[in-house]
C-alpha positions as CSV (number, residue, x, y, z in Angstrom):
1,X,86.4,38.2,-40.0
2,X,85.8,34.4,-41.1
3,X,85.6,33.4,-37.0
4,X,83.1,36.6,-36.9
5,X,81.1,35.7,-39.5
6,X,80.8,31.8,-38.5
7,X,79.5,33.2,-34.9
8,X,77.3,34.8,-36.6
9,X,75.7,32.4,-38.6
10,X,75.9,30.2,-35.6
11,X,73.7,32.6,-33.8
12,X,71.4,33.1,-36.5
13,X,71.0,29.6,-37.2
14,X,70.0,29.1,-33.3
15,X,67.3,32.1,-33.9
16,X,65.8,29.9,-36.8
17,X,66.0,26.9,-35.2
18,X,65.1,28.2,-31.4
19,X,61.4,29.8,-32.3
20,X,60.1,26.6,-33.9
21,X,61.5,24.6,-30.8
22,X,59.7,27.6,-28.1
23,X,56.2,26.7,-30.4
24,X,55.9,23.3,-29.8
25,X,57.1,23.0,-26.2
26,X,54.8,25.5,-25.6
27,X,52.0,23.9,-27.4
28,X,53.0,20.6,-26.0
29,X,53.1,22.3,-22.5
30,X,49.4,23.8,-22.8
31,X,48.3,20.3,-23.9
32,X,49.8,18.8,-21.0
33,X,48.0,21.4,-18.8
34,X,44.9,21.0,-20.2
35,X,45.6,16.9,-19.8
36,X,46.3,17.7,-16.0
37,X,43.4,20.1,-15.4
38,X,40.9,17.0,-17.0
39,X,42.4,14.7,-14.8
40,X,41.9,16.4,-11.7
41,X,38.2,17.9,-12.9
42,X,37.4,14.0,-13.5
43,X,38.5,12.8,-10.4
44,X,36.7,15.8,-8.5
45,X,33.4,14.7,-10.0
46,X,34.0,11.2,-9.9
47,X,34.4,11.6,-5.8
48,X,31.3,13.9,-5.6
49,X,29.1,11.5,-8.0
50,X,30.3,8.5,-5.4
51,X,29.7,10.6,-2.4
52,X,26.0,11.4,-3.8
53,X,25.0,7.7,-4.5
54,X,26.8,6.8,-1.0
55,X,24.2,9.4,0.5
56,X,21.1,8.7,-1.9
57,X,21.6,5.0,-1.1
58,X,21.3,5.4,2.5
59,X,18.9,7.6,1.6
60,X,16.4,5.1,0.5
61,X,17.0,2.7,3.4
62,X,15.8,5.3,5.8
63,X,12.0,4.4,7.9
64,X,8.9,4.4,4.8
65,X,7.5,7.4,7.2
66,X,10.0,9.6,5.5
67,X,8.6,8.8,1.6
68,X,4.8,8.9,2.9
69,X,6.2,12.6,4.2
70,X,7.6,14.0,0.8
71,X,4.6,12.3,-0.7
72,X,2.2,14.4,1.8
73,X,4.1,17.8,2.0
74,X,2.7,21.2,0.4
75,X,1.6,24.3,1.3
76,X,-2.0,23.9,1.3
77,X,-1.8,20.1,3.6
78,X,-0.6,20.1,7.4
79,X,0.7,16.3,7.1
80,X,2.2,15.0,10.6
81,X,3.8,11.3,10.7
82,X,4.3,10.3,14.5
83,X,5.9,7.1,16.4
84,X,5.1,6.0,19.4
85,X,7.5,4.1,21.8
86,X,6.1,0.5,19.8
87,X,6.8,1.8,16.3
88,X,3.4,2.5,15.7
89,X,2.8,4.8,12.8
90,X,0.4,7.6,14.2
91,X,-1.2,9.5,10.6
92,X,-2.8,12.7,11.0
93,X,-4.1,15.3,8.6
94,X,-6.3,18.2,7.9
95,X,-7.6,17.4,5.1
96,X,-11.3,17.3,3.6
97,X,-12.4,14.3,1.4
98,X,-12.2,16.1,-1.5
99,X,-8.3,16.9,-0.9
100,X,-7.6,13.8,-0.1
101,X,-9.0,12.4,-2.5
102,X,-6.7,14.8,-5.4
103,X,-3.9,13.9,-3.2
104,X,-4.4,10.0,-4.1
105,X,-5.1,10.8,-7.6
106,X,-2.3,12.6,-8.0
107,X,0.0,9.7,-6.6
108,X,-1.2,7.7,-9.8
109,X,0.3,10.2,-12.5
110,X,3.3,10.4,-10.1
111,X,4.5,6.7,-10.9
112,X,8.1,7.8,-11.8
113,X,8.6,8.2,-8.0
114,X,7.5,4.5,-6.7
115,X,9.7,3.4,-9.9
116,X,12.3,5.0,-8.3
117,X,11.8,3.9,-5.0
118,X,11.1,0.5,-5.4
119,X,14.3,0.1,-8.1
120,X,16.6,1.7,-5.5
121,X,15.6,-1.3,-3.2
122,X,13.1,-4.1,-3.0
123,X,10.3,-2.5,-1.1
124,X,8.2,-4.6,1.5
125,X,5.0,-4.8,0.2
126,X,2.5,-4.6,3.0
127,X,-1.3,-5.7,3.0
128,X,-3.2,-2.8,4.5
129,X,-6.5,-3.8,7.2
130,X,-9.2,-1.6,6.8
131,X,-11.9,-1.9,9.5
132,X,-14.8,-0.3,9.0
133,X,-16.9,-0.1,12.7
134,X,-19.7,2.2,14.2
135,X,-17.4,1.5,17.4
136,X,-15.0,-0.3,18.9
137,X,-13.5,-3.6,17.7
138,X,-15.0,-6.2,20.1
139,X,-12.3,-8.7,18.5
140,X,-9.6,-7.1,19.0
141,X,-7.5,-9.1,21.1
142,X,-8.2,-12.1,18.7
143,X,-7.1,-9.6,16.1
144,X,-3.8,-8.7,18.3
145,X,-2.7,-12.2,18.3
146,X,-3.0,-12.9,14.6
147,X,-0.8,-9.6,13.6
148,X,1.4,-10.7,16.5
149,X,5.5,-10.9,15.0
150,X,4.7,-9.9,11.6
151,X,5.5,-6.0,12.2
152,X,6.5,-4.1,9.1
153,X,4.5,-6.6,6.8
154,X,0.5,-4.9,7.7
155,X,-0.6,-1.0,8.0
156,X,-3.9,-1.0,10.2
157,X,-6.7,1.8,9.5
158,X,-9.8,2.2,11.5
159,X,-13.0,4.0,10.6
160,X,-15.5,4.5,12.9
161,X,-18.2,7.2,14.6
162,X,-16.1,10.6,15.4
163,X,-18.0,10.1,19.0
164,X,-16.7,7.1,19.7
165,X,-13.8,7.3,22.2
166,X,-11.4,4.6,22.3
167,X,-9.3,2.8,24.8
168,X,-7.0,0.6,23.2
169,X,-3.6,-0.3,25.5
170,X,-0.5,1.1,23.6
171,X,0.7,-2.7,22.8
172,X,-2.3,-3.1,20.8
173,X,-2.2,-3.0,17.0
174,X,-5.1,-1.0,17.0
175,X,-3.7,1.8,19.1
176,X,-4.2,5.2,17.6
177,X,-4.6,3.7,13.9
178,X,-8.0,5.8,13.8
179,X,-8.6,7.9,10.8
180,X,-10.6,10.9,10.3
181,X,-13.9,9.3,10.3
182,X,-17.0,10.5,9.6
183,X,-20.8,9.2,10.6
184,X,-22.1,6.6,8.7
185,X,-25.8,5.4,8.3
186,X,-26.8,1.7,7.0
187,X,-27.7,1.5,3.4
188,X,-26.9,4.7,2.6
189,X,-23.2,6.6,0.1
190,X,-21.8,7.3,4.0
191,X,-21.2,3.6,3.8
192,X,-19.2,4.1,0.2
193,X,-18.0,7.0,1.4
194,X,-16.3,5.4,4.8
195,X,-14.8,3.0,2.3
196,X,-13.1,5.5,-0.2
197,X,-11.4,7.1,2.8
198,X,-10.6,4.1,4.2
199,X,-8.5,3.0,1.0
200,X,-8.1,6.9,0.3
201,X,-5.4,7.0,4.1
202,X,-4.2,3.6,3.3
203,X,-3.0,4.7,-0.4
204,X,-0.8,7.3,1.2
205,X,1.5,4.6,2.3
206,X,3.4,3.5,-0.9
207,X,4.4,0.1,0.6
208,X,0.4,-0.6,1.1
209,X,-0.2,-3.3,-1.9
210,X,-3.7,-5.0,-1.2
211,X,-6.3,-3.5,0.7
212,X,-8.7,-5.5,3.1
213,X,-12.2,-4.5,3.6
214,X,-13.2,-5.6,7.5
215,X,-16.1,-5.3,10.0
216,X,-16.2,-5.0,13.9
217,X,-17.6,-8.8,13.4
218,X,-15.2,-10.2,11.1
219,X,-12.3,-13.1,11.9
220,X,-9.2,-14.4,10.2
221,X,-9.6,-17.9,8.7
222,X,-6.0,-18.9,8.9
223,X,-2.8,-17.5,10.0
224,X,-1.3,-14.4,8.7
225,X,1.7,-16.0,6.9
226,X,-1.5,-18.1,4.9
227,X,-3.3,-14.7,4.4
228,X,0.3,-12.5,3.2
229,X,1.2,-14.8,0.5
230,X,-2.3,-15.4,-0.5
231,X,-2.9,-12.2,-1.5
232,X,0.4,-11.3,-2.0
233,X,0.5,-14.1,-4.6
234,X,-1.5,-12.9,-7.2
235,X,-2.4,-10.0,-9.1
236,X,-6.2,-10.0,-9.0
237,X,-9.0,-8.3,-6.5
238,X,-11.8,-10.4,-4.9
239,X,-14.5,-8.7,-5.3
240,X,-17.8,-10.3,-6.3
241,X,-20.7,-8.7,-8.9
242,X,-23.8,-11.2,-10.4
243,X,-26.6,-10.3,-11.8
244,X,-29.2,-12.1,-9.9
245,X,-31.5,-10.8,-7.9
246,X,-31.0,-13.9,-5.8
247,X,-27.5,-13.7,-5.2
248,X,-26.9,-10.7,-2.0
249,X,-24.6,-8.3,-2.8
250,X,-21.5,-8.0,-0.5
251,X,-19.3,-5.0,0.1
252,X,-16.4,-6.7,2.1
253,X,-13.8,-6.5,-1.2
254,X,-9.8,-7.4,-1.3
255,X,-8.3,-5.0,-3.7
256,X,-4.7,-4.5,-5.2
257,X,-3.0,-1.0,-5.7
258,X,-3.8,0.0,-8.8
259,X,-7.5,-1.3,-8.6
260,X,-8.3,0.5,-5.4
261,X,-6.4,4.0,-7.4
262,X,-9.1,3.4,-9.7
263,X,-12.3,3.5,-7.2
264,X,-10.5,6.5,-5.8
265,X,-10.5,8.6,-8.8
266,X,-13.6,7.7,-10.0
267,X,-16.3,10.6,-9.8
268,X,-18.8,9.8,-13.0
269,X,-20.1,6.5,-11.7
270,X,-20.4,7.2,-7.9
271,X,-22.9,10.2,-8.4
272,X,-25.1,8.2,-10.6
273,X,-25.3,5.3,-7.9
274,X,-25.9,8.2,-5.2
275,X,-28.9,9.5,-7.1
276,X,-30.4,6.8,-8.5
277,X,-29.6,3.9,-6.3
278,X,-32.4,3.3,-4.1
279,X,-33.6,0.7,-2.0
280,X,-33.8,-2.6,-3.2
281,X,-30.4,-0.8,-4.9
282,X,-28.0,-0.3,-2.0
283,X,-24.8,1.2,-2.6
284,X,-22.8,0.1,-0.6
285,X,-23.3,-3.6,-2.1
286,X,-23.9,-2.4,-5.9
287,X,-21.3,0.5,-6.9
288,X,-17.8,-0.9,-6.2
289,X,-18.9,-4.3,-7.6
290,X,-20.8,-3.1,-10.8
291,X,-18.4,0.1,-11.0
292,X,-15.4,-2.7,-10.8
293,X,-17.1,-5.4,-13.1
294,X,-17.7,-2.4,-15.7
295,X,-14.9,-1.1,-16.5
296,X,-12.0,-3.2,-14.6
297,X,-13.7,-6.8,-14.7
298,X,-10.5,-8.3,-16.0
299,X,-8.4,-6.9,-12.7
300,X,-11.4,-8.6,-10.5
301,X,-11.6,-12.8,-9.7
302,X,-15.1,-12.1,-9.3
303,X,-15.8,-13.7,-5.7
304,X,-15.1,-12.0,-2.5
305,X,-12.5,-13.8,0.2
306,X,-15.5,-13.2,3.1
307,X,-17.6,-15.6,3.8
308,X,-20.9,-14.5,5.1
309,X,-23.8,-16.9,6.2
310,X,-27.1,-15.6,3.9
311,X,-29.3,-18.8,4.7
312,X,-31.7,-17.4,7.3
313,X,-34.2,-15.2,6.0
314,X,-34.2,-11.4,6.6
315,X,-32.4,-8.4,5.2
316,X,-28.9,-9.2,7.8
317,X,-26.3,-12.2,7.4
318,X,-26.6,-14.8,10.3
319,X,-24.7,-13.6,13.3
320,X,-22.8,-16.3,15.2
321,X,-22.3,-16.1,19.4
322,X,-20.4,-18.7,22.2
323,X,-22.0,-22.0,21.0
324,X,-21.4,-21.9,17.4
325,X,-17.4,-21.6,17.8
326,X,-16.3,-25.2,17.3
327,X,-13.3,-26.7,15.5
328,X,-16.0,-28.5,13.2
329,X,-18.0,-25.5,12.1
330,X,-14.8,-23.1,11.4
331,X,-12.8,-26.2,9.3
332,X,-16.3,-26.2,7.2
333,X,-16.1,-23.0,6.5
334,X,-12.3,-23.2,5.7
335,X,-12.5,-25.8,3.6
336,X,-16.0,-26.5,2.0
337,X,-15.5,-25.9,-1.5
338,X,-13.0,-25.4,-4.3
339,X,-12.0,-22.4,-6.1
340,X,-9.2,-21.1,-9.1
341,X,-6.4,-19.2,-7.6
342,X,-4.2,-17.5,-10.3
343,X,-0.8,-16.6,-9.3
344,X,1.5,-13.9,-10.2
345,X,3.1,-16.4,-13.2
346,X,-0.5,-17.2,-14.6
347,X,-0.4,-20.2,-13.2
348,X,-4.2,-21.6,-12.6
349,X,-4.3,-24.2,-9.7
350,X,-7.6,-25.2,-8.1
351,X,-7.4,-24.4,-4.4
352,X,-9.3,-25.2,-1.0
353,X,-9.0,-21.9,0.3
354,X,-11.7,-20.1,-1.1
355,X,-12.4,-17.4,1.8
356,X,-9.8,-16.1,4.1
357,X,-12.4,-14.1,6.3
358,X,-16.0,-14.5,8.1
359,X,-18.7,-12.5,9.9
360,X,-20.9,-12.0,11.9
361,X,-18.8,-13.0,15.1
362,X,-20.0,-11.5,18.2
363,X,-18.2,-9.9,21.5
364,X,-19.1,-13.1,23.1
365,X,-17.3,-15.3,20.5
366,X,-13.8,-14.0,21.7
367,X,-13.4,-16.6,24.3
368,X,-13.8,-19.6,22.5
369,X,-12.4,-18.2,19.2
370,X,-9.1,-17.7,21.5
371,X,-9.2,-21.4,23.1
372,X,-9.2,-22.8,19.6
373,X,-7.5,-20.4,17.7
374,X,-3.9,-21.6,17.9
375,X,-5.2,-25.5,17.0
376,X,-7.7,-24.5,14.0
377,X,-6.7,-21.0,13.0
378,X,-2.6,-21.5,13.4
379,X,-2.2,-18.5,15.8
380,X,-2.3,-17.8,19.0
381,X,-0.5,-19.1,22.2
């Protein structure tokens, strides 16, 4: 009985002790399983969130025609982006004014995305030509050579008469850069109106930074690396407004970004100029200037980088032809007077480069503005 009742107790003491002991192991074994499981859920998503930067990464260092695509895609907008066998950006759309113009606006409350794309990886920031022209470009090869080995730094848009039929050879720069154009008569809103959907196409390239108003007639003053950083350099547009009756009015304008969003939108100011502004009033000189000086004076330098030649008398600038090219008359256009440049740090320096453009240049100018160009204008062979 006494060996019995020890076993017994033995037993029962190994019941007490034994359920106590199954709690915890299985309480610690749970922990440990929930422990595992966390692990091997945090190493899952860690790998997936590496995988997805990997990809959004090269993502962003994929050709700018794929961001001017998502920016131009919805269901109401055919948007096509094209390249040729020279790189050449070919941009084509349906779209009326109007619709383009909403499209632009809309890239101005959308600022999130070129946060995001420019913070991802330093962007290129690329000065956009805009040449306004009731035909061809009689300049062109000059033009060619100035743009020559600076690809990826310039966008090139043309506006001129939908009859006009081109023939630029593919290695130009000015090969299919046409955009839809409409006719435009002297003195009249079609000449605003070529201008807003000049800068209008050009907006639709995020890269585009500054914007360059340009005749059929107008040259470079200095190389293009001179030009980039000039304008590149500093945060204000050159655009010039006076009130003086005396002074001529000029349209030719160099305009940043955010400026050139702002001439977009606007809808109050251009319908009173196109009622009320009449001849001596044309609006092609007196909107963007006054419109600018108005409400965005502060964004403006208050001088245009075109130099134009108003001495002779008449309603027209002087036009220049063969005998007029010479290395003195181009370095005294260059270099006649001083001017404040204000950089990007707020740094004001006085400068001798005043204008980086001229008109009016004639067909017949090309020959000698070739010979001299790579001794006075730093380009060229």
């Amino acid at each position: 009985m006494g060996t019995t009742d020890q076993n017994s107790k033995r037993e029962e003491e190994h019941l007490i002790i034994s359920k106590p002991l199954r709690l915890i192991l299985l309480r610690n074994g749970n922990h440990v399983l929930r422990s595992l499981f966390f692990i091997i859920g945090f190493s899952v998503g860690l790998f997936f969130c590496l995988q997805l930067k990997a990809f959004h990464m090269s993502a962003t260092k994929s050709k700018q025609t794929l961001w001017s695509t998502l920016l131009l895609f919805n269901h109401s907008t055919t948007m096509e982006i094209k390249q040729d066998q020279s790189q050449t950006q070919i941009l084509q759309h349906n779209m009326t004014d109007q619709e383009l113009f909403t499209k632009i606006s809309s890239l101005s409350t959308s600022s999130w995305f070129w946060r995001r794309h420019n913070n991802d990886e330093k962007m290129v920031l690329k000065v956009a030509f805009m040449f306004l022209t009731g035909g061809g470009l009689p300049l062109a090869d000059l033009w060619d050579k100035f743009f020559e080995g600076h690809e990826g730094f310039y966008s090139i848009y043309v506006h001129t008469n939908p009859s006009f039929q081109e023939h630029y050879p593919e290695t130009s720069v000015f090969y299919s850069r046409r955009i839809p154009s409409q006719a435009v008569y002297w003195g009249t809103s079609t000449m605003v109106d070529a201008e807003r959907r000049l800068l209008a196409n050009a907006l639709l390239d995020e890269s585009n930074q500054r914007f360059v108003l340009l005749s059929d007639s107008c040259i470079p003053l200095f190389n293009f690396t001179t030009i980039y950083e000039y304008l590149t350099g500093t945060n204000l547009s050159y655009i010039g407004s006076f009130d003086d009756p005396r002074t001529p009015g000029s349209q030719w304008f160099e305009t940043t970004r955010e400026l050139a969003l702002h001439i977009i939108e606007d809808t109050v100011y251009y319908k009173i100029f196109d009622q009320y502004c009449k001849p001596p009033c044309y609006m092609d000189e007196h909107y963007i200037p006054t419109f600018v000086h108005m409400l965005h004076g502060e964004m403006s330098a208050n001088r245009s980088l075109t130099w134009v030649d108003w001495s002779r008398a008449g309603p027209h600038p002087a036009r220049f032809i063969w005998p007029d090219v010479t290395d003195e008359f181009l370095n005294r256009i260059r270099f006649t007077d001083k001017c404040p440049y204000y950089g990007k740090d707020s740094e004001n320096i006085t400068s001798s480069k005043c204008v980086l453009f001229a008109r009016k240049f004639t067909k017949e100018t090309l020959e000698p503005l070739l010979r001299i160009s790579p001794l006075v204008l730093g380009f060229g062979p």
